[in-house]
C-alpha positions in Angstrom: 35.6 -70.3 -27.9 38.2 -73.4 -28.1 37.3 -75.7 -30.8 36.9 -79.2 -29.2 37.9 -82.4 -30.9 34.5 -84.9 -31.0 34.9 -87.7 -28.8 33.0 -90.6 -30.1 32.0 -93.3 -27.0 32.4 -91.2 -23.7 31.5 -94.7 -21.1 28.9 -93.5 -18.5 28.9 -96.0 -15.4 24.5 -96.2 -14.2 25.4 -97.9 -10.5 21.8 -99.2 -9.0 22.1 -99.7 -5.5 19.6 -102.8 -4.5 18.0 -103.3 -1.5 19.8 -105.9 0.3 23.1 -104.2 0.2 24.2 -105.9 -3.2 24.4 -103.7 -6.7 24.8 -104.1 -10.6 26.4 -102.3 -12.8 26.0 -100.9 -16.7 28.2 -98.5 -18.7 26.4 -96.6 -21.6 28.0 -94.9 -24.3 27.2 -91.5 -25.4 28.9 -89.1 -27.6 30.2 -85.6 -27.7 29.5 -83.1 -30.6 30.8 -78.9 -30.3 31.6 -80.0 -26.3 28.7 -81.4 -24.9 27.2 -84.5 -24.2 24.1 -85.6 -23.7 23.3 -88.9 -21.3 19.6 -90.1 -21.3 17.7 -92.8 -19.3 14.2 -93.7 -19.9 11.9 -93.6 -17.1 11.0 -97.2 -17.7 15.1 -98.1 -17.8 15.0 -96.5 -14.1 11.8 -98.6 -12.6 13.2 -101.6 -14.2 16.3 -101.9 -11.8 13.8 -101.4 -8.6 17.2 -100.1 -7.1 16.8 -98.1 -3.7 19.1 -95.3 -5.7 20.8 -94.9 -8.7 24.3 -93.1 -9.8 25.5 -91.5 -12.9 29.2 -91.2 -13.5 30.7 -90.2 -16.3 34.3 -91.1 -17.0 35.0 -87.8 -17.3 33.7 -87.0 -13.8 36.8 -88.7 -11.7 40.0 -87.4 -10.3 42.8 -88.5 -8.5 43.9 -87.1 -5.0 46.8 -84.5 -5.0 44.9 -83.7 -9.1 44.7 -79.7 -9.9 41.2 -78.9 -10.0 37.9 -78.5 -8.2 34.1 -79.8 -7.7 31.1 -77.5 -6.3 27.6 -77.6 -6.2 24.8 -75.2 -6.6 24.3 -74.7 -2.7 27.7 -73.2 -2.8 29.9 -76.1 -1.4 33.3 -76.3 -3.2 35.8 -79.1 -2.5 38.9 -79.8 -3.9 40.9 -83.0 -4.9 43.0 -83.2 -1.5 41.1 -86.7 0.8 42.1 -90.1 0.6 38.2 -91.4 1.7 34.7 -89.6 2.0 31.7 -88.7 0.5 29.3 -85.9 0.3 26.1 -85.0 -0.7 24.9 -81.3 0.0 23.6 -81.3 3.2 21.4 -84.2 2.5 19.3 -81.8 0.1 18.0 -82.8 -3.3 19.6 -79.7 -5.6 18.5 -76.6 -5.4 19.8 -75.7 -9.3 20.3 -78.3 -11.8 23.7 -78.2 -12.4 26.8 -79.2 -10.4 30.3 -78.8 -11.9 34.2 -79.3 -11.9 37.6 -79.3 -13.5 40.6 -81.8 -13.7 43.7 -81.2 -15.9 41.5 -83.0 -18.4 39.4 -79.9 -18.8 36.2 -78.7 -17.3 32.7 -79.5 -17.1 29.4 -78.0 -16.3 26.4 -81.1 -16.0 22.7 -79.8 -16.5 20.1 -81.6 -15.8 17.3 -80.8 -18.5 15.0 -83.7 -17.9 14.1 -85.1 -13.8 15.3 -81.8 -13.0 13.5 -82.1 -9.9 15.5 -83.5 -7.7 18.2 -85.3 -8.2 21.0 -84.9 -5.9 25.1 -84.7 -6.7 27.4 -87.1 -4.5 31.0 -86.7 -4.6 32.9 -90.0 -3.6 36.9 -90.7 -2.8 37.6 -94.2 -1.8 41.5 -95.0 -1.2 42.3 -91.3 -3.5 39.9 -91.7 -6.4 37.2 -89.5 -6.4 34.1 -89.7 -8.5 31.6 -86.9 -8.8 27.8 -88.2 -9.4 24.3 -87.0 -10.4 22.2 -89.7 -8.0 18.4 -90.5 -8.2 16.8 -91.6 -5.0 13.7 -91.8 -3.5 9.8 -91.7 -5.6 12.7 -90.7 -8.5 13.6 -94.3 -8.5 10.4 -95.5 -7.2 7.9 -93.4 -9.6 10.2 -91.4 -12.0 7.4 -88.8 -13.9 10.0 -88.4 -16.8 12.8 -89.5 -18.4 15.9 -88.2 -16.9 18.4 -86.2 -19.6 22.0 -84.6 -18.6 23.9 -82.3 -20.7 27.3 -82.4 -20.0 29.3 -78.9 -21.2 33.3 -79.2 -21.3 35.4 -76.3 -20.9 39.1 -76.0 -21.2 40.8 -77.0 -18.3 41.7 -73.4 -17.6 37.8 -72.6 -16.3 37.3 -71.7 -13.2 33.2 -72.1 -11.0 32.4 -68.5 -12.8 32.9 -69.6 -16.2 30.9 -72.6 -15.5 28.4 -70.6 -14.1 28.1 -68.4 -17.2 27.4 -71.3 -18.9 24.5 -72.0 -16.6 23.4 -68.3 -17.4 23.3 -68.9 -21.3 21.5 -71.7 -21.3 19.0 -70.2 -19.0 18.7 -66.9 -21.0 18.5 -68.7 -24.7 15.4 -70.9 -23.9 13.7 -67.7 -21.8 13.6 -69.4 -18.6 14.6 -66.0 -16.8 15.0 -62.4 -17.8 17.6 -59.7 -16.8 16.4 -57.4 -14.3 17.0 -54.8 -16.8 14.2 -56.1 -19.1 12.2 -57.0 -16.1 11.8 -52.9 -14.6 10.6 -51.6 -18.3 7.1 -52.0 -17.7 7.0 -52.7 -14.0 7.0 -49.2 -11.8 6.9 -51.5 -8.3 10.0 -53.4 -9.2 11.8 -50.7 -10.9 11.5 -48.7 -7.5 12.3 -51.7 -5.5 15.7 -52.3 -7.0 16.4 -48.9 -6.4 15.8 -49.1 -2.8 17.0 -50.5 0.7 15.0 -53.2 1.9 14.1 -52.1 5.5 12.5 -55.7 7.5 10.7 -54.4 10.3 10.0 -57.6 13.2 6.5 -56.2 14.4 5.6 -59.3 16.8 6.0 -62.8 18.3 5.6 -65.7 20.4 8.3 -67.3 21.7 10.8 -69.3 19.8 11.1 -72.5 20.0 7.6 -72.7 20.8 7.1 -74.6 24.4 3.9 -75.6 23.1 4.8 -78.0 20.3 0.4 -78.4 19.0 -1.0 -74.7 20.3 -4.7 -74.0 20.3 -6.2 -70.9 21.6 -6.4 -73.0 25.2 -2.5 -73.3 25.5 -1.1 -70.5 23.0 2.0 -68.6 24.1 1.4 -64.5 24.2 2.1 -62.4 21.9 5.5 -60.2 21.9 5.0 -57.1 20.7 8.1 -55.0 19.8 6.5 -52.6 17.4 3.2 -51.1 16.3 1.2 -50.0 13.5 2.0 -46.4 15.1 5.4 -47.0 16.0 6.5 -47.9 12.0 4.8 -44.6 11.3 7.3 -43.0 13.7 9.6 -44.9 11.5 8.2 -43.7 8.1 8.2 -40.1 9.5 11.9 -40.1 10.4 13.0 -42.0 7.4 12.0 -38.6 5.5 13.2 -36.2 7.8 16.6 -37.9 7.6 16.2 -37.2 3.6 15.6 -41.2 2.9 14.4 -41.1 -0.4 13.7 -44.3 -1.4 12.6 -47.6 0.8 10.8 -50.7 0.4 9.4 -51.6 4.2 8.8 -55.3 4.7 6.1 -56.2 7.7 7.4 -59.3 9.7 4.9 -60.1 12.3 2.0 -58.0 11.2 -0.6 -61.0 10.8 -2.5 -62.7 13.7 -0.4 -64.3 16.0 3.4 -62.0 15.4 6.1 -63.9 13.3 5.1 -67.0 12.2 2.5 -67.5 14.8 -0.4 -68.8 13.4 0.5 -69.7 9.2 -1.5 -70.0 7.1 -3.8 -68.1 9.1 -2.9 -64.7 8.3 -5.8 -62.4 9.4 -6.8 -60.4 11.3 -3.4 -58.7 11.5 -2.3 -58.7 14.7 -4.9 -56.8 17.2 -2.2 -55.8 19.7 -0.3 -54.3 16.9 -3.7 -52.0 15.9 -5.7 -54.1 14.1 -6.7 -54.1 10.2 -7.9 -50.5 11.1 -4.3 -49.0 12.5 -2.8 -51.0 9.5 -4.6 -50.0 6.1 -3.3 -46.3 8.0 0.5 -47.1 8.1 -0.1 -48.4 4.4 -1.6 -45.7 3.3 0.8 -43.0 5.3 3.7 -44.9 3.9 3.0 -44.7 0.1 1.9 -41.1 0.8 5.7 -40.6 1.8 7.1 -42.2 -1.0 8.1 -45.3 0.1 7.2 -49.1 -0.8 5.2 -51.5 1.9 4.8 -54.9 1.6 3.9 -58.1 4.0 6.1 -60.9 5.1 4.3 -63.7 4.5 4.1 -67.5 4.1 2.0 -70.8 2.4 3.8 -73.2 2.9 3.7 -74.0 6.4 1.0 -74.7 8.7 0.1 -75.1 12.2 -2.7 -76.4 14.1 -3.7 -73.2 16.1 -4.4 -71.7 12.9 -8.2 -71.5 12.5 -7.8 -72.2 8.5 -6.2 -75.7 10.0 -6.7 -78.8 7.9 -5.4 -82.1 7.7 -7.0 -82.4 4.2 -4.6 -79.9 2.2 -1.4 -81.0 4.1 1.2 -82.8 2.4 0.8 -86.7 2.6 3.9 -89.3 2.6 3.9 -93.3 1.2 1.7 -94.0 4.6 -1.3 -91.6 3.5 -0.3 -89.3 6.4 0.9 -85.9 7.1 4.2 -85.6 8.8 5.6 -82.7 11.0 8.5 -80.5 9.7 12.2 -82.8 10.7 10.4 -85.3 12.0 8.3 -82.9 14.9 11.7 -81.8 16.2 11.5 -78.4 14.7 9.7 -75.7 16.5 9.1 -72.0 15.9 6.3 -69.1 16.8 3.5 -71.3 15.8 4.4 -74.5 17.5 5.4 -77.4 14.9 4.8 -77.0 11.1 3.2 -79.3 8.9 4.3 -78.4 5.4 1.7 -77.8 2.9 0.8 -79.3 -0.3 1.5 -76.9 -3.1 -1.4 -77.7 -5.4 -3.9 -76.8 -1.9 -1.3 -74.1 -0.9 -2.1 -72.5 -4.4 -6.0 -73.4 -4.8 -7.0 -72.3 -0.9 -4.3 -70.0 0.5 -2.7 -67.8 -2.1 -5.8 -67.6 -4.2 -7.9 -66.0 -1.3 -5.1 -64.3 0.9 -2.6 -62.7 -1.6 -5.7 -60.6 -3.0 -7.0 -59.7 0.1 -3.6 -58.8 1.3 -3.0 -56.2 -2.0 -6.7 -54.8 -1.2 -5.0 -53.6 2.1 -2.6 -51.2 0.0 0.7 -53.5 -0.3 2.6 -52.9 -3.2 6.2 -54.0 -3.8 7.9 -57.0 -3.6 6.0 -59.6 -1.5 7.9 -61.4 0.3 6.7 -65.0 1.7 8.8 -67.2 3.5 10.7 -70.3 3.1 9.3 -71.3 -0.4 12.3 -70.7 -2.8 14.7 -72.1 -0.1 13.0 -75.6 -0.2 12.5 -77.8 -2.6 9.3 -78.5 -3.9 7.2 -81.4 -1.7 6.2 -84.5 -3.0 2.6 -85.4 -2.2 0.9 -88.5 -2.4 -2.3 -87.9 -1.1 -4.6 -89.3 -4.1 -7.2 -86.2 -3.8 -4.3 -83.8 -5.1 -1.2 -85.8 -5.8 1.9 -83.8 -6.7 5.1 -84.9 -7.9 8.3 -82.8 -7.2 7.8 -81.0 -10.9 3.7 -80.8 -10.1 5.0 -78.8 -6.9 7.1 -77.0 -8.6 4.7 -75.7 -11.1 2.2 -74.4 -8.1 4.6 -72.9 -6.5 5.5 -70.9 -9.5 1.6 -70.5 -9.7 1.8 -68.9 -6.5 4.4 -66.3 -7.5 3.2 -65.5 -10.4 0.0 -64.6 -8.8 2.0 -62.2 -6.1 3.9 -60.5 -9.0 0.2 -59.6 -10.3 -1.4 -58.5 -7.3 2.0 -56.6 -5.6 3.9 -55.9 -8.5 6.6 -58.3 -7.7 8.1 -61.2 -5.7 10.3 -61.9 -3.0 11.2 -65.4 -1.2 13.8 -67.0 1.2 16.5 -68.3 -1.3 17.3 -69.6 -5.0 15.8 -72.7 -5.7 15.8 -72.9 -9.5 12.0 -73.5 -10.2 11.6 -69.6 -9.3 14.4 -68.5 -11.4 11.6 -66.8 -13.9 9.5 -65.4 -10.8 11.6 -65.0 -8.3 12.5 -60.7 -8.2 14.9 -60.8 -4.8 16.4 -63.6 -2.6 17.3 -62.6 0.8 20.3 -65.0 0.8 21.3 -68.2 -1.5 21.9 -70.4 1.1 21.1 -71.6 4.3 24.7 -73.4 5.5 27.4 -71.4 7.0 31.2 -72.8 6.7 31.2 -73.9 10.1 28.1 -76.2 9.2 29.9 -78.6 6.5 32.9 -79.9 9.1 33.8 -83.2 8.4 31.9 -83.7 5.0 34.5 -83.3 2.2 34.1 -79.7 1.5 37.0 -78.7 2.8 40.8 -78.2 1.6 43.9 -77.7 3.7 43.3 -73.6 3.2 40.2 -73.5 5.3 36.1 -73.8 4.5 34.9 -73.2 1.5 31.0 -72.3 1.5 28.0 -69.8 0.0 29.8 -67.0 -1.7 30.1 -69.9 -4.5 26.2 -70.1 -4.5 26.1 -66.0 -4.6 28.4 -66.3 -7.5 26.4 -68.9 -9.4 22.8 -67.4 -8.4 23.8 -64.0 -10.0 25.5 -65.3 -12.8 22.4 -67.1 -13.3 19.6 -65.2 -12.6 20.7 -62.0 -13.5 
């Protein structure tokens, strides 16, 4: 490791952004010892300049157009120092992993955010060539912080390139036991041990059409049912996956619960009658594990529609006006009409608590895999009978996966946020933006689009 020489004052600019349009302006000091630096501010520092959002920039963080070097963060975008005006922030998301990064010819640096780790969000800047790279609080983080926020700031030589700064990520993940290698994971787990030795095979049993042209279905208006394939059928499957000599296979259920794919969450039984019913479908369990093979159910907590029978407004997730509010504002549809996310605390206490039992008693045994969960953030909810702030959420969601791990044998979800990173056993991808989603926003350099193999790269390195 290159020895680094202490820096004593390193100036940190805090830029509050008041309502109004106006802002004001401080520069703290911190120091470096053995390359890092840590920047803290008080929760109480944060309320006190009742700013609609707040940037950190360290002097170290800025660059100057036509500079060598980089900036990416953890959803996988990766821009270089090559605009004369812009800004980005990563597709409007709070961060998904609490660490952004980049390298100048001054040398390298990984930020992680220890403290308010859920979520802050990184803005890159360039005004007239100069860029500035930014950790920025907005939001209830400004507005009811629940803890001090703390950023350690890692330099590198200026020789590092993302992976190294990843690895870094990985260390400090692996010395204070937030996650365990895979390796250590399988010793005294059979199901996940076979599962990582096996194809995942996703099998889309049944649903109602998507986007839903019922945007608030009851059993009056409700869409039919698709159904592609049955209970029966997937035993054709299982029967030909051995007599082409398959030997291994973990067989994920989409559809199999009332209503086909994502018809009626967080309703989730009866499975699906035209499918077979609960009858045809303890069978295909059972005839599956007798062949060798893993079976597990695609399912989901965290959304919610109102033609589910287990519908109530009571566990949703409430906003600063005591209501509930549709997923993207009511614009986004699927099988089940409009979502209403879920609180995690009620999403712990009355879904996952009754179903995810009830679900193993049915013979499932893998890696679970529910929906969406690790590919979102956490929700904030301010509903005074079970408030949850983004960390609160957090926790239950982990609560949640935990639970699955114990009932299954192990844990599968939609992508990497970094809450899972100790419960989280597969990620079907690590991010939901393609390169031809981020035109126009910074991201780009004069060789083309830059986009999620960088959040692959920094998931593994990671999580390993």
């Amino acid at each position: 490791m290159t020895a680094f020489i202490p820096v004593l004052a390193i100036g940190v600019v805090v830029e509050a952004f008041l309502p109004g349009g106006s802002r004001s302006s401080e520069t703290i000091e911190i120091s470096e010892k053995n390359g890092v630096s840590v920047f803290r501010l008080p929760k109480g520092a944060i309320v006190a300049r009742k700013a609609e959002k707040i940037r950190i920039t360290p002097a170290f963080a800025r660059a100057e157009k036509g500079e060598e070097g980089f900036w990416f963060s953890p959803y996988g975008y990766y821009g270089e120092f090559d605009r004369d005006n812009g800004e980005f922030v990563a597709n409007g998301e709070r961060m998904n992993m609490p660490m952004y990064g980049w390298r100048t010819p001054r040398g390298a640096w990984l930020a992680i955010i220890t403290s308010l780790k859920c979520y802050p969000r990184e803005v890159v800047t360039v005004r007239n060539g100069a860029y500035a790279i930014s950790c920025q609080l907005d939001g209830s983080l400004v507005k009811r912080p629940y803890e001090d926020l703390e950023i350690e700031f890692h330099r590198l030589p200026a020789t590092a390139g993302y992976s190294e700064l990843a690895r870094v990520y990985r260390d400090y993940q692996l010395k204070r036991g937030a996650v365990k290698p895979l390796s250590e994971r399988v010793k005294d787990n059979p199901a996940l041990r076979y599962a990582v030795e096996a194809p995942e095979i996703r099998i889309r049993q049944a649903w109602k059409p998507v986007p839903s042209p019922v945007a608030h279905q009851s059993p009056e208006n409700e869409p039919p049912v698709h159904v592609a394939i049955t209970f029966d059928r997937v035993q054709d499957i299982v029967r030909e996956l051995k007599a082409q000599g398959v030997g291994r296979a973990e067989l994920c259920l989409v559809g199999w619960n009332i209503g086909g794919h994502d018809g009626r969450w967080p309703q989730a039984f009866p499975s699906e009658p035209l499918l077979g019913g609960d009858a045809k479908l303890k069978e295909l369990i059972a005839a599956t594990q007798r062949a060798g093979y893993q079976i597990v159910p695609h399912g989901n907590f965290i959304d919610s529609y109102t033609i589910a029978e287990n519908w109530d407004a009571e566990m949703l997730a409430k906003g600063e006006d005591g209501l509930p509010h549709p997923d993207r504002g009511g614009k986004y549809r699927w099988g089940g009409g409009v979502p209403y996310r879920i609180c995690p605390q009620r999403a712990y206490e009355k879904i996952c608590f009754k179903d995810v039992p009830r679900m193993a008693a049915f013979g499932f045994r893998g890696l679970g895999y529910f929906d969406v969960v690790s590919i979102l953030c956490a929700s904030e909810c301010l509903d005074p009978r079970h408030p949850c702030s983004f960390a609160d959420g957090a926790r239950y969601w982990g609560l949640c996966a935990e639970l699955i791990q114990r009932e299954m044998g192990g844990f599968a979800s939609e992508g990497a946020v970094d809450h899972f990173a100790g419960s989280l056993d597969s990620v079907l991808y690590s991010s939901f933006d393609a390169p031809e989603t981020i035109r126009g926003r910074l991201v780009t350099s004069k060789k083309g689009y830059r986009s999620s193999h960088h959040a692959v790269t920094a998931w593994i390195l990671a999580h390993p």
